[in-house]
N, C-alpha and C positions, 0 to 999 in steps of 0.2 A: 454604285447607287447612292442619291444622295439620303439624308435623313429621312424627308418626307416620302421617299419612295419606300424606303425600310419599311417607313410604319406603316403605308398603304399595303402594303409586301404582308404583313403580319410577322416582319422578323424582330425577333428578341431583342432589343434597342440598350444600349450601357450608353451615356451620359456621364460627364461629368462637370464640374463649373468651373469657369476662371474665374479671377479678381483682377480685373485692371490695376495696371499701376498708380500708385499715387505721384504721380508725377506725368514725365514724357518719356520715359526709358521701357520701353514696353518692348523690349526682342528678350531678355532675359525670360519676361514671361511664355515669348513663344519657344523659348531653347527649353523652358521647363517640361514645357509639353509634348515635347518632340516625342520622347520613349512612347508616346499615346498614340499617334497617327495612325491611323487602321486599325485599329481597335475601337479608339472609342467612338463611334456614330455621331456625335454632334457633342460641341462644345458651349456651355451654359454663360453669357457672359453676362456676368450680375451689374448693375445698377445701383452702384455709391450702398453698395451694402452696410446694416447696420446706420445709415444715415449720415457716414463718412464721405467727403470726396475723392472720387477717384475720376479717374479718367473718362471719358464721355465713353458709354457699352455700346455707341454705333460706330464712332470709330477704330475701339477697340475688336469690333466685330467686322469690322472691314480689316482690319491690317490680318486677324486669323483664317480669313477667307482667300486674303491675299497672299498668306503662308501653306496654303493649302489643308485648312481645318474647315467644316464643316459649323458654323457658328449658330447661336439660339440665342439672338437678341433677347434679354431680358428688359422691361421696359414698366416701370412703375408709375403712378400717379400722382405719388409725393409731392416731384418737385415742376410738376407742368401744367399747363388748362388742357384741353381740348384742341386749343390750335396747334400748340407746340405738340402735342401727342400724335395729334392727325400727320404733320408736318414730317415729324423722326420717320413714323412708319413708313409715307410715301418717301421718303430720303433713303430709309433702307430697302425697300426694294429698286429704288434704281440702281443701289450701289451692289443690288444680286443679291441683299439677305433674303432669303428662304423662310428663315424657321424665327420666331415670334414668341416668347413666353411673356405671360401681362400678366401682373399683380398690381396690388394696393399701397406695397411700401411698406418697411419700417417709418414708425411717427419719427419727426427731426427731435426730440427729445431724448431718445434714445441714442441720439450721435453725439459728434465734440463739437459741434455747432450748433448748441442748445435753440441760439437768439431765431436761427432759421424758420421764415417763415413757410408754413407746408401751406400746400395747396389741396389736392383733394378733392378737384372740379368735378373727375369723373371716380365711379368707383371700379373694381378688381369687371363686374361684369360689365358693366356701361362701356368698360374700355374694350371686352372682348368685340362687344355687340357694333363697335366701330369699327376694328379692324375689319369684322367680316362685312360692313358694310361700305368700309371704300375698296374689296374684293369682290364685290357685285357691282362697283364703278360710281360711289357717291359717297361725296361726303357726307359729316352726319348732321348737315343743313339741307341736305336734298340734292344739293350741286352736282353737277353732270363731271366724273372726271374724265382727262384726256387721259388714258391709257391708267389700266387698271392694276394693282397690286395683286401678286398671287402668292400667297403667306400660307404655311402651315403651321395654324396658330393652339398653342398652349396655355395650361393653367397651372396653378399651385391649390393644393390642400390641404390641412392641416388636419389630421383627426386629432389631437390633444387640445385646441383652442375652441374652449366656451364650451358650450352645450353641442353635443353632436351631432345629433337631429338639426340643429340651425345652422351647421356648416355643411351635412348633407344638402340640404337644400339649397346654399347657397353654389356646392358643386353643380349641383344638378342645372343650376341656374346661367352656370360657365357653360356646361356642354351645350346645354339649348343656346347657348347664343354664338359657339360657334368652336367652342376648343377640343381639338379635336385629341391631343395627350395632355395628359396629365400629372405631373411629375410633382410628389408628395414630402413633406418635410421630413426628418428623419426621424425612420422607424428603428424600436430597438428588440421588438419582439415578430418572432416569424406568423406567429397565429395571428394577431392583429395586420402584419404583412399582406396575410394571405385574404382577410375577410376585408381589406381597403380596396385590393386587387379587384377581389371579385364586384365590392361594390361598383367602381370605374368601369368595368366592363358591361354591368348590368345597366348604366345610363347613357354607353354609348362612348366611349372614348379610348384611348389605350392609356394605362397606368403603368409608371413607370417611379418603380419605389426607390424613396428615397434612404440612404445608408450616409451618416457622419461619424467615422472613427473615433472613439473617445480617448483623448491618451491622459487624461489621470482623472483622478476622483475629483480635485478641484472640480475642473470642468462640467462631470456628470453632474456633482450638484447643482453649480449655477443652471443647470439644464432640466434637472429637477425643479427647480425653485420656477423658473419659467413654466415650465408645463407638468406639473406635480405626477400625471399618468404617464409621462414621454418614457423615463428608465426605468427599466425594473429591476424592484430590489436586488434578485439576484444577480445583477451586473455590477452592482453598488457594491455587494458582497465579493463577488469575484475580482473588482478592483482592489478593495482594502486588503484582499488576502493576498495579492500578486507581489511580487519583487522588480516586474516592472511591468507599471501598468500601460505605457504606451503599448509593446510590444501584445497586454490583455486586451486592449481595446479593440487594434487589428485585427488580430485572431478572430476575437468575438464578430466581427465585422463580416472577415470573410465567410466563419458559420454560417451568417443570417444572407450574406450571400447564394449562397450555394443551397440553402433551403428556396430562397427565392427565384430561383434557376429553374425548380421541380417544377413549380404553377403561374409563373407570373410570365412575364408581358416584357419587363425592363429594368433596370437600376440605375438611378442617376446616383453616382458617387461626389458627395461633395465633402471635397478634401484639399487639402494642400501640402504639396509633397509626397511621396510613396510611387512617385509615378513608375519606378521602375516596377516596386510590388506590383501595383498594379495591373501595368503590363502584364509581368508575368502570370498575374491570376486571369485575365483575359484568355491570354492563350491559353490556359489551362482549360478553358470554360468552352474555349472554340474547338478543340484537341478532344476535349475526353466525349467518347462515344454517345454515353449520358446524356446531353448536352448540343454537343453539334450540329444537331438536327435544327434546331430553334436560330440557326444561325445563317 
């Protein structure tokens, strides 16, 4: 089954993300992910994340489609208009992508190419509200097209950015226009886990929580310092007490996993490296009785 079938299926959906390479040497990246094949459901491939360049996420999503991975073009509004954004999408479904996640982008200030100029033509829902309209067979000037795209199109949410009443609504304002999962920044508490969960389900979409392994304190802070409610203190604590905190972070990880197993929908894992762990906590998830059934 592919992705989109999964989640019309109602099955429990794992995700996780690549980063193109910074360069042209892109098989290392797919030998990375091999230990993941059949397990993970769809593979996330981001878009010059953080505002860096990397390698184009439609070709990089064509070569793991061509390795036999299951890819979730990532596709931002940063660094294109309207036409160029129209254009990738109809260019990736001829090339067979399937599956579509649309954001807003990190601002280019945030990257090592300060001077870049961002663009911003459309925003996170204007883009959704296009894809689904050249999958009813028009561009977003009205135009008749010649054979139509059929995308199984995604969003991103953030419950720790701004006010959270204006990000509810700004979800709510994805699903209406066409996104049909939702895969969430990363969470570090299971009860907030479980009430984003339910929110996404109650507007109509499937949610699919997001988990980022913390492996030291550095880290958690700069992560605090971005989003002051993202970590809780007790993990702050649990860090500084550990002898080593990669191995605390994991752990902690797969905890909030396996709570999210109990009520949720999905997890998109975004990590790099553990794929073997990984792995094996999959099959573990697919194997134990508990569990299985969602599978």
């Amino acid at each position: 089954m592919t992705f989109g079938e999964k989640l019309k299926a109602g099955k429990f959906l794992i995700t996780a993300e690549v980063a193109p390479p910074r360069g042209t040497e892109w098989k290392d990246v797919v030998r990375g992910i091999e230990p993941l094949k059949g397990k993970v459901d769809a593979f996330n491939v981001t878009d010059c994340q953080r505002s860096m360049v990397r390698m184009s996420p439609l070709a990089m999503s064509k070569l793991l489609l061509d390795s036999g991975f299951d890819p979730i073009l990532q596709l931002t509004c940063r660094d294109r208009n309207r036409i160029a954004l129209q254009a990738d999408l109809l260019g990736a479904a001829a090339l067979g992508i399937r599956n579509i996640c649309l954001m807003t982008g990190d601002f280019t200030t945030l990257g090592d190419q300060k001077d870049a100029k961002p663009v911003f033509d459309l925003d996170s829902v204007q883009l959704i509200e296009t894809a689904t309209r050249l999958t009813e067979g028009y561009l977003l000037n009205g135009k008749e097209l010649k054979g139509a795209p059929r995308f199984c199109i995604g969003a991103v949410f953030n419950p720790f950015a701004g006010p959270f009443e204006l990000q509810v609504m700004k979800l709510e304002k994805k699903i209406k226009a066409g996104a049909l999962f939702v895969q969430t920044q990363p969470i570090y508490d299971a009860r907030i886990a479980e009430e984003v969960n339910d929110l996404v389900c109650e507007l109509g979409a499937v949610p699919i929580i997001g988990l980022l392994p913390i492996k030291s304190l550095k880290m958690a802070n700069f992560m605090k310092k971005l989003n002051p409610t993202s970590v809780p203190d007790s993990l702050i604590e649990g860090l500084e007490r550990s002898e080593n905190p990669a191995k605390y972070g994991w752990d902690y990880t797969i905890d909030l996993a396996h709570a999210i197993a109990e009520f949720g929908k999905g997890i998109h894992f975004m990590l790099v490296g553990k794929t073997e762990e990984l792995a094996s906590f999959i099959d573990y998830l697919k194997n134990h009785k508990k569990y299985n059934h969602k599978f």
